[in-house]
C-alpha positions, 0 to 999 in steps of 0.5 A: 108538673101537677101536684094534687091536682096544681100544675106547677110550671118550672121557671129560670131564675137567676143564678144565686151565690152558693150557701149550704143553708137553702134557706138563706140560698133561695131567700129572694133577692128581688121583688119578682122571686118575693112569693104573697101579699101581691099588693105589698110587692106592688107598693114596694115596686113603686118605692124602689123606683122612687128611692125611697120609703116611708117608716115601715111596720111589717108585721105576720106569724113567723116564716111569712117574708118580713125580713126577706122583703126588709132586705130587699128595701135596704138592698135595692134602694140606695142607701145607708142600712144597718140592721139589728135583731131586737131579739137580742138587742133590745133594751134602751141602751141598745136604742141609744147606743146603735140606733141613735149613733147611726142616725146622727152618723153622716152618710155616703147615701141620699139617706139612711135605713134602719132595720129592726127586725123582731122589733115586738122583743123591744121593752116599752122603755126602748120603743119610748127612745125609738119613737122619738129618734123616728121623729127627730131624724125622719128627715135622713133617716127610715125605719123599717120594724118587722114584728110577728105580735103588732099589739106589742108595738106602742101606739105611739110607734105605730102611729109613726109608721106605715102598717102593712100585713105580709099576708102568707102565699098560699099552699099552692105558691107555697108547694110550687116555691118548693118544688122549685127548691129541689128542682134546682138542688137536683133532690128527687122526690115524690108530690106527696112528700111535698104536700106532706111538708107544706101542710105541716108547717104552713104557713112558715115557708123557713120550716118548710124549707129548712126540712126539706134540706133535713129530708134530702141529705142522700138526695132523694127527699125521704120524709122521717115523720119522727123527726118533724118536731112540731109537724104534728104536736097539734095533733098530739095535744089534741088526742092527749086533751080527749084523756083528761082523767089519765093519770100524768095527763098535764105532764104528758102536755108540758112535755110535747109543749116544750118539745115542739119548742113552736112560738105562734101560740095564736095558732094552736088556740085557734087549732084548739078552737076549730077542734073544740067538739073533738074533744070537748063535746058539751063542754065546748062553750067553756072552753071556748071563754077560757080559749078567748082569755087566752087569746087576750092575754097571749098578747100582753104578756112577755111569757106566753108558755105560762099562759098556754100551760096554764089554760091548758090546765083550766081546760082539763079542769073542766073536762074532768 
């Protein structure tokens, strides 16, 4: 099959238990299905025939496959796992509490892993307990933390592990990997809608593929752009920015903030930054210093909303 110009070649795999969520029905189960970082799938080939892995950070922008290639590990290396989301659990106690009676817990395995996903979420006071259960039960125990903000993981945890970037696949990979998907969910569709879908959200291959199911319902995939939540807020922020001197201009941008509801503020600056003389022109090299603070301050706060208003405000400041 050759979409824009890609030629895509359709392969068996095999047959996965059934679950209505394709996301989690198509989440790979080895590391031959794991799409991307070719060099991180190559290492972790060699953990897997060795049994064994050291203290891992895994870190990228969201829907890249840090917690798929997490549960690979855990699943195919014999062991004792438990795995928690420090999204919402993530305060020392949580540390103390769970983490810590798994490790001093007697195993039925050659030895343990423990999986914190989101583990950006943990307070400073937390990674301080983690880090000395890391290095008090290293000797059984594995840690395996994913994370989408590595500067908010302490210096002292990261010296503790083995860093590894999971690099996004292409839009190619990506396109094909989806493909696939409805090839197999017997959904019809057209190239276009496909490539539509993987340049929206790329590179969160979890949205892309959570809306394909939204879009393939009758089992044809028919694209409702209107209820693509944040497939073109960039878009939308950008021309609303082109009209800074429009009465309620600042609430019209809160308002597709909070409906595109979208985390990964590092990109929409970046967005911002590669569009810079759309909308700003002669202004540009201002807003580009009050885009670089941002940036910088994006990654040492808690509430980066506030900070993503805020400079959008100083950014209308000057255009006006």
């Amino acid at each position: 099959m050759n979409i824009n110009g890609i030629t895509i070649e359709m392969e068996e795999t095999p047959e996965v238990p059934h679950h209505s969520l394709w996301v989690e029905k198509w989440r790979p189960r080895n590391l031959d299905d794991f799409i991307g970082s070719p060099a991180l799938r190559e290492t972790a080939k060699i953990w897997i025939q060795n049994k064994d892995i050291p203290h891992l950070l895994l870190f990228s922008s969201p829907g890249t496959g840090k917690t798929s290639l997490g549960k690979m590990l855990t699943s195919l290396i014999p062991c004792d796992s438990l795995m928690i989301n420090a999204s919402d659990e993530n305060k020392v106690d949580d540390i103390r509490n769970k983490v810590q009676d798994f490790c001093i817990t007697m195993g039925m395995q050659p030895f343990k892993i423990m999986f914190l996903d989101e583990a950006d979420r943990l307070t400073p006071d937390a990674q301080g307990v983690l880090r000395n259960l890391m290095e008090t039960y290293s000797h059984s125990t594995r840690f395996i933390l994913t994370c989408n903000y590595q500067e908010k993981i302490t210096p002292a945890i990261k010296s503790r592990c083995q860093s590894f970037e999971v690099k996004p696949p292409s839009k190619a990979e990506l396109m094909s990997h989806l493909v696939k998907i409805l090839e197999k969910e017997t959904v019809t569709f057209a190239p276009k809608d496909v490539a539509f879908i993987v340049a929206s959200y790329y590179p969160d291959l979890r949205k892309m593929i959570n809306f394909a199911q939204q879009s393939s319902l009758t089992g044809e995939l028919k694209i409702a752009k209107a209820n693509a939540a944040d497939q073109d807020y960039r878009e939308k922020l950008l021309e609303l920015l082109k009209q800074p001197t429009k009465a309620g201009i600042f609430d019209e941008i809160r308002q597709v903030v909070a409906d595109a509801a979208f985390s990964n503020y590092e990109e929409v600056y970046k967005y911002l930054f590669d569009h810079v003389n759309d909308y700003a022109g002669v202004k540009a090299p201002e807003v580009i210093l009050y885009l670089a603070e941002a940036v910088f301050q994006s990654s040492m706060v808690f509430e980066r909303e506030i900070t993503f208003v805020a400079t959008i405000h100083r950014i209308l400041m000057v255009l006006k």
